[in-house]
ZATINU-395402 format. One record per residue (C-alpha): z, x, y; residue in one letter; residue number from 1. Coordinates in pm, 1 decimal. Example, Ala and Ser with C-alpha at 12.3 -4.5 7.8 and 13.67 -1.06 7.14 Angstrom:
<recs>
- z_x_y_fike_drendren
- 780.0_1230.0_-450.0_a_1
- 714.0_1367.0_-106.0_s_2
</recs>
This chain:
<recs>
- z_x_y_fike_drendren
- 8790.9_2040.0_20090.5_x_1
- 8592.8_2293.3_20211.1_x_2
- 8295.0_2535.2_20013.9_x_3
- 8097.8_2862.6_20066.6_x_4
- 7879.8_3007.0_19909.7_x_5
- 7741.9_3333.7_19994.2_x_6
- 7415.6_3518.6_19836.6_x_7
- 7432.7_3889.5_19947.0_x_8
- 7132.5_4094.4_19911.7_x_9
- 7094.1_4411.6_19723.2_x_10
- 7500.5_4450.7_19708.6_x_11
- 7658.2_4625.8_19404.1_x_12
- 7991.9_4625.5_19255.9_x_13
- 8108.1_4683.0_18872.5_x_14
- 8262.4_4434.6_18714.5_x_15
- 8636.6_4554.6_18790.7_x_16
- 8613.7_4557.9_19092.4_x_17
- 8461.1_4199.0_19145.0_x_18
- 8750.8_4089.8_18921.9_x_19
- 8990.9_4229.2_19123.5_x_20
- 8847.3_4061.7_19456.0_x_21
- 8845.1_3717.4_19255.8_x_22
- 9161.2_3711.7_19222.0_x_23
- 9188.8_3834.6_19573.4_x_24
- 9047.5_3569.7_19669.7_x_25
- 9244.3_3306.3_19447.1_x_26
- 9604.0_3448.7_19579.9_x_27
- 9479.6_3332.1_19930.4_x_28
- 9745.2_3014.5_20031.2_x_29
- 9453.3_2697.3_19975.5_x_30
- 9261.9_2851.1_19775.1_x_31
- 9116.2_2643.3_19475.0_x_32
- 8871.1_2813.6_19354.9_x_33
- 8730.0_3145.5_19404.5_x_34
- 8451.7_3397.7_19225.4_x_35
- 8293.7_3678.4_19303.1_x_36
- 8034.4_3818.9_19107.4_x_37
- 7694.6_3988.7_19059.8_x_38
- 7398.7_3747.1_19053.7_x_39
- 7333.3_3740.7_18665.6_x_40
- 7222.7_3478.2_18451.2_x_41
- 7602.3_3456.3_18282.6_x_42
- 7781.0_3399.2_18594.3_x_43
- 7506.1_3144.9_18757.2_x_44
- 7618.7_2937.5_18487.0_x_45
- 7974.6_2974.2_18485.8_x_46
- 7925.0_2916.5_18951.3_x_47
- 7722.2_2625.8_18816.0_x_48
- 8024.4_2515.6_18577.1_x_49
- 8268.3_2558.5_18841.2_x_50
- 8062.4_2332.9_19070.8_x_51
- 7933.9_2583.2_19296.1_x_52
- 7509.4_2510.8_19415.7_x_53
- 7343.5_2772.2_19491.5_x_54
- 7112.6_2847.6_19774.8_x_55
- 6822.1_3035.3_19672.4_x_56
- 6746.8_3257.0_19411.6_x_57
- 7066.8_3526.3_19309.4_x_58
- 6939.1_3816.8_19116.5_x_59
- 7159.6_4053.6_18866.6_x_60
- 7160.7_4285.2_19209.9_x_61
- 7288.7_4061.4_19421.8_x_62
- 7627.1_3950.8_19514.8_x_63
- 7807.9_3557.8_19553.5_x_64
- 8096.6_3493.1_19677.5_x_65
- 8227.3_3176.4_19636.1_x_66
- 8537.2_3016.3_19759.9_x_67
- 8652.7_2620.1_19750.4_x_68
- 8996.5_2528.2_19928.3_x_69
- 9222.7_2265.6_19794.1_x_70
- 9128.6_2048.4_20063.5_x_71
- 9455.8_2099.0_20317.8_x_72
- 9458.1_2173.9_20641.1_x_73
- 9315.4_2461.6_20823.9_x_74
- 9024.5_2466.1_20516.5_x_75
- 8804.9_2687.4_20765.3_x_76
- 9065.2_2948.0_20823.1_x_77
- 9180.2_2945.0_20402.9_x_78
- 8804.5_3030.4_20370.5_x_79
- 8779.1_3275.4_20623.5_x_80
- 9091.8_3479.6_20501.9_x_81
- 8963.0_3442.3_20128.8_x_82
- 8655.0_3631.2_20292.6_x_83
- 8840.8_3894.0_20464.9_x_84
- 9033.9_3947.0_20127.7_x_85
- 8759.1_4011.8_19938.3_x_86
- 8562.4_4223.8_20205.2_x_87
- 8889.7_4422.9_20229.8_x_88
- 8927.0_4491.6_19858.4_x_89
- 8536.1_4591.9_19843.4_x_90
- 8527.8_4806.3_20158.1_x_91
- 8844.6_4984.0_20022.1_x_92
- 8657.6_5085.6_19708.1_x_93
- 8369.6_5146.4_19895.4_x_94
- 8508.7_5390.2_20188.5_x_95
- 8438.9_5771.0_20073.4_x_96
- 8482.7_6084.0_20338.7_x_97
- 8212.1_6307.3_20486.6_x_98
- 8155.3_6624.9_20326.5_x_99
- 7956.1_6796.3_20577.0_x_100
- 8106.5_6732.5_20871.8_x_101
- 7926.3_6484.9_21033.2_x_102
- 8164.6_6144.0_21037.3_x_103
- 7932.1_5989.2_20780.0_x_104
- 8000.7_5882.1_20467.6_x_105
- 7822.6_5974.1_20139.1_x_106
- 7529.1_5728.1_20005.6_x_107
- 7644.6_5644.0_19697.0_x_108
- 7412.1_5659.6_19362.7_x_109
- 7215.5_5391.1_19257.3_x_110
- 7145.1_5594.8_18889.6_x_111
- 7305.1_5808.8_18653.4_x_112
- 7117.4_6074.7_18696.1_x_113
- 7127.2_6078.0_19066.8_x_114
- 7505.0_6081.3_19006.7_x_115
- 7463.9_6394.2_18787.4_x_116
- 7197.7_6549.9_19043.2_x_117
- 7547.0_6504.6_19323.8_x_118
- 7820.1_6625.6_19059.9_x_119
- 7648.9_6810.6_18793.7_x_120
- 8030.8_6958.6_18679.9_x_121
- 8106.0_6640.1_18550.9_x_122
- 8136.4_6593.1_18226.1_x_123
- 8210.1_6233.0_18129.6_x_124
- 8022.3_5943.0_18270.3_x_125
- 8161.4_5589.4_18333.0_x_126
- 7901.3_5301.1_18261.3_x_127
- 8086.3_4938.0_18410.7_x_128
- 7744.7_4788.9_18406.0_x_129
- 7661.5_4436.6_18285.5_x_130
- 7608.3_4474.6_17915.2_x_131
- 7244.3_4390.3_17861.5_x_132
- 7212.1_4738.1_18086.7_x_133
- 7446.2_4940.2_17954.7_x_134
- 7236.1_5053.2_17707.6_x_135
- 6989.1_5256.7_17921.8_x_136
- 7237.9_5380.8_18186.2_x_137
- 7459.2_5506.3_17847.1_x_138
- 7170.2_5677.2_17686.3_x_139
- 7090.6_5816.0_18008.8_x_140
- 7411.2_5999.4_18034.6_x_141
- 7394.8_6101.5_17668.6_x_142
- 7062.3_6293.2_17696.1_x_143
- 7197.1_6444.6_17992.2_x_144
- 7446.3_6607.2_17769.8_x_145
- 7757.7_6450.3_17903.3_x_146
- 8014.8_6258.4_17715.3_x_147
- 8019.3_5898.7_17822.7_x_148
- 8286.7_5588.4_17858.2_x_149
- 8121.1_5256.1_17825.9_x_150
- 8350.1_5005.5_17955.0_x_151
- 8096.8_4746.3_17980.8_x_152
- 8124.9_4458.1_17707.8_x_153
- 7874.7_4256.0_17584.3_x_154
- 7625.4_4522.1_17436.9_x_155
- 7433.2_4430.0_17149.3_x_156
- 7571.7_4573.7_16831.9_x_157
- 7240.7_4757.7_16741.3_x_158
- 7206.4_4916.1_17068.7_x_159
- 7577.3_5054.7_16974.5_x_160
- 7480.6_5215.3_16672.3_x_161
- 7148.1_5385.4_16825.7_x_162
- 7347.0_5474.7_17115.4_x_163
- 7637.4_5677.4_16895.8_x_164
- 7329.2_5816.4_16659.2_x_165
- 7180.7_5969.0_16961.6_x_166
- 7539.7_6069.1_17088.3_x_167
- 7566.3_6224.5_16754.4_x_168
- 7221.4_6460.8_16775.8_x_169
- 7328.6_6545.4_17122.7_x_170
- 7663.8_6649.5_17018.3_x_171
- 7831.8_6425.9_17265.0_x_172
- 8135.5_6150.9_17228.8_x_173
- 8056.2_5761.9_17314.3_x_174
- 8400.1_5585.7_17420.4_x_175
- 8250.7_5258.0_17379.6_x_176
- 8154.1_4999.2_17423.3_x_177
- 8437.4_4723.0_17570.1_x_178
- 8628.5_5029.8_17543.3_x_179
- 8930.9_4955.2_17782.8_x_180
- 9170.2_5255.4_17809.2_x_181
- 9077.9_5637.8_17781.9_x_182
- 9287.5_5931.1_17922.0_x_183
- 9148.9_6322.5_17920.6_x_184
- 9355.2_6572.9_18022.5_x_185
- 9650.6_6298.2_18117.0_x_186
- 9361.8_6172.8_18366.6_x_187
- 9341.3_5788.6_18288.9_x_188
- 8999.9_5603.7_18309.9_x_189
- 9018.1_5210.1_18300.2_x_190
- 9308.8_5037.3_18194.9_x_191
- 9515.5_5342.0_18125.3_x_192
- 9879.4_5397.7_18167.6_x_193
- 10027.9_5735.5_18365.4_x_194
- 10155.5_6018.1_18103.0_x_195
- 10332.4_6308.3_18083.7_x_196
- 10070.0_6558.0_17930.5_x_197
- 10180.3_6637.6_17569.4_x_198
- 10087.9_6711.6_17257.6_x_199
- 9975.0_6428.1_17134.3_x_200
- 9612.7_6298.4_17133.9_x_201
- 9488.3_5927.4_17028.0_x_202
- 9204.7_5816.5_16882.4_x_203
- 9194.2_5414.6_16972.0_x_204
- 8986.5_5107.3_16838.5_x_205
- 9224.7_4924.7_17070.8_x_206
- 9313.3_4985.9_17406.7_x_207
- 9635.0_4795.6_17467.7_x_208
- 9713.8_4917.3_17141.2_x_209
- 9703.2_5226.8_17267.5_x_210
- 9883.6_5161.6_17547.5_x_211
- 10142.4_4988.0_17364.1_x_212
- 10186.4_5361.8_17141.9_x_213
- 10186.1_5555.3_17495.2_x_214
- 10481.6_5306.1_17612.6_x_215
- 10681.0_5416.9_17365.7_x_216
- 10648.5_5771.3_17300.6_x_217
- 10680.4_5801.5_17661.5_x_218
- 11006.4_5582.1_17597.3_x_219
- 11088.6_5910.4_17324.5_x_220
- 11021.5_6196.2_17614.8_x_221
- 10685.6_6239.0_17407.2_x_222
- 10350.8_6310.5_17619.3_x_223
- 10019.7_6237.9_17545.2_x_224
- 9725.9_6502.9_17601.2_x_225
- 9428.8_6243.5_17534.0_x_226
- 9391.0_5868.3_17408.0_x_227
- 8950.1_5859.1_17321.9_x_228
- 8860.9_5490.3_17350.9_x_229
- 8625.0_5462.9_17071.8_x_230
- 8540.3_5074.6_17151.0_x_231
- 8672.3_4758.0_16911.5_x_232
- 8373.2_4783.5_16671.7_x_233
- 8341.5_5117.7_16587.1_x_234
- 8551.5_5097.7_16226.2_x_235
- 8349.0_4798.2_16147.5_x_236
- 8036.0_4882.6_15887.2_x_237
- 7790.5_4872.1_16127.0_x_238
- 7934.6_5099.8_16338.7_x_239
- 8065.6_5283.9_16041.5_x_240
- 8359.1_5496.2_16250.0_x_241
- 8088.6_5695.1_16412.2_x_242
- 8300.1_5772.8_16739.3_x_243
- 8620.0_5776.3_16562.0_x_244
- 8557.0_6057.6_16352.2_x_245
- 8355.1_6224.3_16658.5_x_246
- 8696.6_6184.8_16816.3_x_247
- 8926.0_6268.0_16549.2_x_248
- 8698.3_6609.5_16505.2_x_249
- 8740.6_6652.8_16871.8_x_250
- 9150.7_6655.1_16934.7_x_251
- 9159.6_6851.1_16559.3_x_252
- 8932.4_7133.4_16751.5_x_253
- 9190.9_7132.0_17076.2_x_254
- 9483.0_7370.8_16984.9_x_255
- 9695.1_7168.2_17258.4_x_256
- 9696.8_6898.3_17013.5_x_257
- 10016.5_6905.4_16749.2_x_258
- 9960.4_6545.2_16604.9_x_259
- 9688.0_6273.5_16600.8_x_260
- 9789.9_5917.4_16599.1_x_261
- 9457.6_5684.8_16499.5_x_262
- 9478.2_5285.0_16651.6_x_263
- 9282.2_5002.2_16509.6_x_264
- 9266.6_4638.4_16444.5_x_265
- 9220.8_4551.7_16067.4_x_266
- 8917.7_4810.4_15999.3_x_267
- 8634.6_4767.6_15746.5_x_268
- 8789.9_4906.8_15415.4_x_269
- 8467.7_5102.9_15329.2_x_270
- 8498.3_5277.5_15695.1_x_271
- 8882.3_5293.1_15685.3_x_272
- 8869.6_5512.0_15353.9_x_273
- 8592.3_5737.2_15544.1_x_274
- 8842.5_5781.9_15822.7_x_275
- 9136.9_5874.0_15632.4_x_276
- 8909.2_6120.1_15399.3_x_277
- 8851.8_6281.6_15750.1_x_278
- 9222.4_6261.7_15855.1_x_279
- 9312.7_6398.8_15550.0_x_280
- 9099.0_6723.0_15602.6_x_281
- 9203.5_6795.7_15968.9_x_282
- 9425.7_7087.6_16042.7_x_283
- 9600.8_6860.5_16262.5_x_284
- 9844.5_6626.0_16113.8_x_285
- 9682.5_6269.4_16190.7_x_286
- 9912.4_5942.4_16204.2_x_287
- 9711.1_5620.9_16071.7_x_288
- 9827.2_5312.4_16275.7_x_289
- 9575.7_5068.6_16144.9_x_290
- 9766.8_4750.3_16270.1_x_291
- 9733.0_4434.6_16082.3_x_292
- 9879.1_4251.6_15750.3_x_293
- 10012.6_4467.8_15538.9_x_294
- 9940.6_4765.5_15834.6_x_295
- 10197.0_4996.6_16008.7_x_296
- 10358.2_4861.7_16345.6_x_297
- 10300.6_5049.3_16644.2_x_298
- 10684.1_5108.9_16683.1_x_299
- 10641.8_5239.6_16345.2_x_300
- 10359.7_5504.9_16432.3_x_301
- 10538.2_5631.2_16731.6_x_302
- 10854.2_5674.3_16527.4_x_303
- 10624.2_5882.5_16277.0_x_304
- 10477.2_6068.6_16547.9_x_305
- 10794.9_6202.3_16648.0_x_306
- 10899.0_6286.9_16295.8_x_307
- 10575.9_6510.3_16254.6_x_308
- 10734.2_6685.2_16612.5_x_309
- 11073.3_6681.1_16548.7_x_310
- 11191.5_6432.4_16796.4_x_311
- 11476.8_6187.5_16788.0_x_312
- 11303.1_5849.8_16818.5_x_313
- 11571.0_5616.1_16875.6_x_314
- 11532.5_5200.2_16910.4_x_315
- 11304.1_5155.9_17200.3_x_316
- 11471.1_4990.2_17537.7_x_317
- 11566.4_4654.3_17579.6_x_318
- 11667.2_4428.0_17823.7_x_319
- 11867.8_4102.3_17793.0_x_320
- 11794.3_3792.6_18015.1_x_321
- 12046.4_3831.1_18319.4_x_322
- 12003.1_3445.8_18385.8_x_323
- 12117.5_3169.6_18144.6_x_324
- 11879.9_2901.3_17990.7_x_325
- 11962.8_2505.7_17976.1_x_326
- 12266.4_2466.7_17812.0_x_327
- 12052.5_2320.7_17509.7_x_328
- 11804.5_2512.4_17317.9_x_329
- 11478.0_2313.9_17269.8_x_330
- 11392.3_2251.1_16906.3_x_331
- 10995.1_2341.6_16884.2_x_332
- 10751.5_2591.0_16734.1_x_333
- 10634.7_2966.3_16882.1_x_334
- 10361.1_2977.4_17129.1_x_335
- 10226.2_3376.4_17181.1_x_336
- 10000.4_3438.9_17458.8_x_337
- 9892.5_3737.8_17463.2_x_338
- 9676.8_4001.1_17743.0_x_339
- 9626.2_4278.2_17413.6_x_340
- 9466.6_4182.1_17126.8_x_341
- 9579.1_4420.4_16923.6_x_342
- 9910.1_4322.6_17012.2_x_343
- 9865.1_3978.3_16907.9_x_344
- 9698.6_4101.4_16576.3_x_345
- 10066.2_4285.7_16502.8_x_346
- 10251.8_4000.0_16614.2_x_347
- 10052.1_3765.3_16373.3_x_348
- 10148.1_4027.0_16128.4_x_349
- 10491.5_4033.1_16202.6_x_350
- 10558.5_3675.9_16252.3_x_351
- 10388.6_3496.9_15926.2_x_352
- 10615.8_3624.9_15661.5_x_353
- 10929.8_3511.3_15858.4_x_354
- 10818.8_3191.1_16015.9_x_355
- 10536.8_3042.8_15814.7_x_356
- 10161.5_2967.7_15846.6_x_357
- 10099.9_3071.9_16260.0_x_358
- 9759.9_2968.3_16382.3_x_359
- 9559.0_3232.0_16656.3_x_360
- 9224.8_3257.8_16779.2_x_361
- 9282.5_3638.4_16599.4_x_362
- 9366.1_3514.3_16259.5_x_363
- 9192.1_3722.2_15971.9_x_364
- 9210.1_3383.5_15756.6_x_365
- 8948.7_3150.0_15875.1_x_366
- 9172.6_2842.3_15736.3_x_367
- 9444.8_2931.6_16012.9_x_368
- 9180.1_3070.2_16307.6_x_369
- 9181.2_2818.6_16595.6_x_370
- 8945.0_2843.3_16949.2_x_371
- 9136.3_3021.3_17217.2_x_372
- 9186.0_2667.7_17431.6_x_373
- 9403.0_2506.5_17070.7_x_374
- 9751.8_2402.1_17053.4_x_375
- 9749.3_2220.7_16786.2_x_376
- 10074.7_2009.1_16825.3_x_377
- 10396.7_2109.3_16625.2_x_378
- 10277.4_2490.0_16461.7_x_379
- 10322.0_2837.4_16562.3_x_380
- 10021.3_2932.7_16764.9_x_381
- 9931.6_3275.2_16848.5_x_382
- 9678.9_3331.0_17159.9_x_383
- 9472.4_3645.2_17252.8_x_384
- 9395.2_3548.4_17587.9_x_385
- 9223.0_3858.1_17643.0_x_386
- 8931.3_3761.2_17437.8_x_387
- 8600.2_3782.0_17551.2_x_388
- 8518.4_3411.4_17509.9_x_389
- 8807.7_3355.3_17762.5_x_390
- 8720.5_3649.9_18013.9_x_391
- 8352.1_3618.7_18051.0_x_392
- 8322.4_3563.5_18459.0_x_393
- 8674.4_3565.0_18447.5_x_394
- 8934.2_3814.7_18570.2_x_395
- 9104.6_3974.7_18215.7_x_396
- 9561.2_3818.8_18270.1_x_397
- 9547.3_4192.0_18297.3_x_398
- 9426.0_4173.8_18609.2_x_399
- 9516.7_3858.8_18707.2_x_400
- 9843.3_3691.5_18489.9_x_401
- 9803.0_3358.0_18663.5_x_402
- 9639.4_3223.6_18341.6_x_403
- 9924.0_3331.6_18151.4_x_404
- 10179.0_3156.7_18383.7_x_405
- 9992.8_2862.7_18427.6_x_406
- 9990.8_2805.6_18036.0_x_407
- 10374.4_2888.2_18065.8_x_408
- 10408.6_2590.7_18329.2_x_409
- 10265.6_2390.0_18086.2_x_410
- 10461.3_2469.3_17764.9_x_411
- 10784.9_2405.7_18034.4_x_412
- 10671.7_2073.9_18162.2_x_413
- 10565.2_1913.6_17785.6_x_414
- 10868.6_1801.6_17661.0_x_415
- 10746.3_1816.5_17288.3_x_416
- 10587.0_2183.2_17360.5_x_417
- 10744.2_2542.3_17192.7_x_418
- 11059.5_2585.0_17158.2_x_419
- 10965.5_2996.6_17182.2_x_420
- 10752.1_3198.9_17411.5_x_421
- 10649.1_3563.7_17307.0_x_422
- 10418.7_3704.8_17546.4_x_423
- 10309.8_4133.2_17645.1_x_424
- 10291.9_4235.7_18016.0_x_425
- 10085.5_4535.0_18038.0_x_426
- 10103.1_4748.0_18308.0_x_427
- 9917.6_5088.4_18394.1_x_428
- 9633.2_5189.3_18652.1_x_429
- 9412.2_4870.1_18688.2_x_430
- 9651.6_4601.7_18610.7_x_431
- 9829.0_4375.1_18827.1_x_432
- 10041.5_4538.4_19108.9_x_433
- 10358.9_4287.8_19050.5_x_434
- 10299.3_4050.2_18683.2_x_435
- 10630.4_4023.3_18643.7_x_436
- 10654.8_3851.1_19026.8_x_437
- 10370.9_3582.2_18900.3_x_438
- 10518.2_3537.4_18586.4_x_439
- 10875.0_3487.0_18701.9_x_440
- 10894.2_3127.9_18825.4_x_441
- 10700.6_3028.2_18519.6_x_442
- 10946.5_3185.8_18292.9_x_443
- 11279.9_3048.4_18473.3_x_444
- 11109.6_2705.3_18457.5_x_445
- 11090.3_2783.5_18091.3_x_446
- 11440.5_2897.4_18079.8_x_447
- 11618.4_2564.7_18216.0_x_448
- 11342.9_2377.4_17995.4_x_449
- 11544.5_2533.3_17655.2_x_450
- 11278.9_2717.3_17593.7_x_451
- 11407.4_3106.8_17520.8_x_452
- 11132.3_3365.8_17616.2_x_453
- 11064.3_3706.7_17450.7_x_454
- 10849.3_3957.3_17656.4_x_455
- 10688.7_4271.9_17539.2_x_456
- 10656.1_4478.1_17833.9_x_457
- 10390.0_4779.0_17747.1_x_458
- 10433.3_5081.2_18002.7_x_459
- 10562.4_5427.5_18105.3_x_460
- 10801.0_5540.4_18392.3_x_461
- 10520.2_5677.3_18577.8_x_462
- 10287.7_5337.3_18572.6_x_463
- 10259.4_5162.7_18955.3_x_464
- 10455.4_4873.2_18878.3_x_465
- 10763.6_5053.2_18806.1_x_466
- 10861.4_4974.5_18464.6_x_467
- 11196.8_4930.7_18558.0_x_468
- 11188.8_4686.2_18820.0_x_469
- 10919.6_4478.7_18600.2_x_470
- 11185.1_4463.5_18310.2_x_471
- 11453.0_4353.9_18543.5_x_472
- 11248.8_4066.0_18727.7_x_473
- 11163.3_3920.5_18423.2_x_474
- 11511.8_3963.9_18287.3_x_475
- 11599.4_3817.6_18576.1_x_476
- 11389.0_3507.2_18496.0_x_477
- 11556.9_3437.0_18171.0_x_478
- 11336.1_3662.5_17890.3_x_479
- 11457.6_3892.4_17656.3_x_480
- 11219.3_4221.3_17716.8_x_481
- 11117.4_4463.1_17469.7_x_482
- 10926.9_4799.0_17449.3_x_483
- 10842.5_4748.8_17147.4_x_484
- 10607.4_4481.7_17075.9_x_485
- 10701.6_4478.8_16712.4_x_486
- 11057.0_4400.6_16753.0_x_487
- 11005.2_4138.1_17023.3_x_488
- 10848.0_3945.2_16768.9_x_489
- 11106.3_4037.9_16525.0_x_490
- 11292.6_3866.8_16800.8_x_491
- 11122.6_3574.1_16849.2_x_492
- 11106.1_3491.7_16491.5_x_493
- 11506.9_3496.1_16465.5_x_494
- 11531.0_3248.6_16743.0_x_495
- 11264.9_2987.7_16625.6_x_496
- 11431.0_3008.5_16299.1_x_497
- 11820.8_2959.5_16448.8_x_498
- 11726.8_2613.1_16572.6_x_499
- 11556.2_2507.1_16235.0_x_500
- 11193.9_2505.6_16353.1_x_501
- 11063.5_2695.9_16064.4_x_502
- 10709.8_2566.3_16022.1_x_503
</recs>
């Protein structure tokens, strides 16, 4: 086994981009163990955890790099070319062009307002800043007038609310925080998926939920003008909706907006009823898609969305497995592991009346809520692997889906594991250039186990990965793909049920 560990001075990189050379790093033959992040007191402990020392003092402006080999030959070279992985992936994000002339790049800005002082045309500002800093970098771009996108998590809830209070003096729109997915214009920022402009704009609590409402109007020919990221606590009381009906007021004012389609998790009810009050005096005719028990599906939004347009929305695309399972279907319960929340949340929803009592890490009943790491032997279990406590340090199955195909290895190897896998590969800018390539040994494993797989893939035709040749792989692996996340576990339930696992 070999180790490094490197302390780099004085060298920034957001989050995403560290995540990205992480797992870099990790897809590097040998490779054990592998993390590269900014100095902070979070991931000291979690290099600490991972039993990495440290040499010296790293500050929240410095960069590690850490990489451990699995302790086979050639351990000096694995190391070197998890190096050169990483240093390619940063210098690639860091390479700009000259602009004057002279064959040298740009400095780039250390501050928020130097950015402004370089483009002062711009009118949103990205902050991908730890989250104890997000704050002043945020507020900084709201009293410079500009609309902002906080995709940093982590930010103290009362630094939220006096953030979107100030937004609100200075007229401006916080997407934000741990908001995820925003597109303006059909311009995605974060973890957005590639649309045809339309006419349709989306206010979203939830970003793979609205991802997962983007997949399939794009599956109906519909476009999408806007999706506003409003962040995953902004319908709570706290927040009180304060972005979300800055937004909603927003796409009502754009005339290039025929319909409004409004994505959430299980709101507050106080803050809900505020919202639809609002939606109920627009000019524009809003859709509510407030996912959870008793909630719409997404499927069912989309379908609505259409209606308000007048477009055929037909079943969304499917794709049955073009490889055959064991010849003898394994008796167990569902395990769900999920990238989106908010597609586990409508899952949950989906599942319990048809199955039974499910347990998840997401559950809205505290009785059935279980830690992310639970599998409590012989019940359905539902996992947002997404969730914070799981990604802190760690790259989001997003970004890197070896986390959900290890845990698919594992359900394939345990002989007295689930008889059903329902899972959501989510493609779009900033996700994984091939999932369905890491996922696929995993799954066929699965398949000649007797365990039957449903997948809910969430994309459009214009995402990288090529939605098409995503569905097929995993097809090809033995799963039963869906666009719509709703009837995949529709799906699922039907097949724990046919082999008399109901729980």
């Amino acid at each position: 086994m070999t180790e490094l560990v490197r302390v780099e001075r004085g060298r920034y990189h957001d989050s995403v981009t560290l995540l990205r050379a992480s797992a870099e790093a990790r897809a590097v033959d040998g490779v054990a163990t592998a993390i590269v992040a900014m100095g902070t007191e979070l991931n000291l402990g979690l290099l600490a955890e991972a039993g990495f020392g440290i040499d010296g003092a790293a500050t929240p402006d410095d960069l590690v790099i850490a990489v451990r080999t699995d302790g086979g030959d050639g351990s000096d070279v694995v190391v070197q070319a998890a190096v050169d992985a990483v240093e390619r992936l940063l210098t690639e994000r860091r390479t700009g062009s000259s602009t004057d002339g002279s064959g040298w790049a740009p400095v780039p800005p250390h501050t928020v307002e130097a950015a402004i002082a370089l483009a002062p045309e711009a009118g949103i500002v990205v902050v991908s800043v730890p989250g104890p800093n997000a704050y002043v970098e945020a507020a900084a771009a709201v009293r410079s007038g500009r609309h902002v996108m906080v995709f940093s998590d982590g930010v103290d809830i009362d630094a939220e609310v006096a953030l979107k209070q100030e937004a609100a003096r200075a007229g401006v729109l916080v997407m934000g925080p741990d908001c995820g997915t925003t597109i303006v214009g059909g311009v995605g920022l974060g973890f957005a998926n590639r649309v045809v402009p339309g006419p349709v704009g989306i206010v979203a609590a939830s970003g793979t939920g609205a991802q997962q409402l983007c997949g399939l109007l794009d599956g109906a020919r519909i476009g999408v003008r806007h999706v506003l990221g409003v962040g995953g606590r902004d319908l709570s009381a706290p927040v009180g909706g304060a972005s979300t009906l800055a937004a909603l007021a927003a796409l009502d004012d754009d005339p290039a907006v025929e319909v409004i389609a409004i994505v959430s998790k299980p709101p507050d009810v106080a803050v809900a009823e505020q919202v639809e009050r609002a939606a109920s005096g627009c000019r524009t005719p809003v859709v509510l898609g407030l996912v959870g028990p008793g909630g719409a599906t997404l499927t069912a939004v989309a379908a609505e969305v259409a209606s308000v347009l007048g477009v055929a929305f037909g079943p969304p695309e499917t794709w049955a497995p073009l490889s055959g399972s064991a010849a003898t279907r394994r008796d167990g319960p569902l395990l769900g592991l999920f990238s989106g929340g908010t597609n586990c949340v409508e899952a949950l929803a989906a599942l319990e009346p048809l199955v039974g009592a499910v347990r998840s890490n997401v559950h809205h009943d505290p009785s059935r809520r279980i830690g992310p790491y639970d599998h409590p032997a012989g019940t359905h279990v539902l996992l947002d692997l997404g969730d914070d406590e799981l990604t802190a340090g760690h790259p989001h199955p997003m970004i890197d889906p070896g986390t959900v195909a290890d845990r698919i290895a594992w359900a394939a190897a345990d002989p007295d594991g689930p008889g059903v896998l329902l899972l959501d590969v989510v493609l779009g800018l900033g996700a994984h250039p091939d999932p369905a390539a890491m996922l696929a040994p995993a799954l066929a494993a699965a398949s000649q186990a007797g365990v039957a797989t449903v997948v809910t893939l969430v994309g459009t035709s214009g995402d990288p990965q090529s939605l098409q040749h995503q569905a097929q792989t995993l097809a090809g692996a033995g799963a039963q793909v869906h666009r719509s996340n709703a009837r995949a576990a529709g799906q699922a339930a039907v097949l724990v049920t046919s082999v008399g696992s109901r729980r």
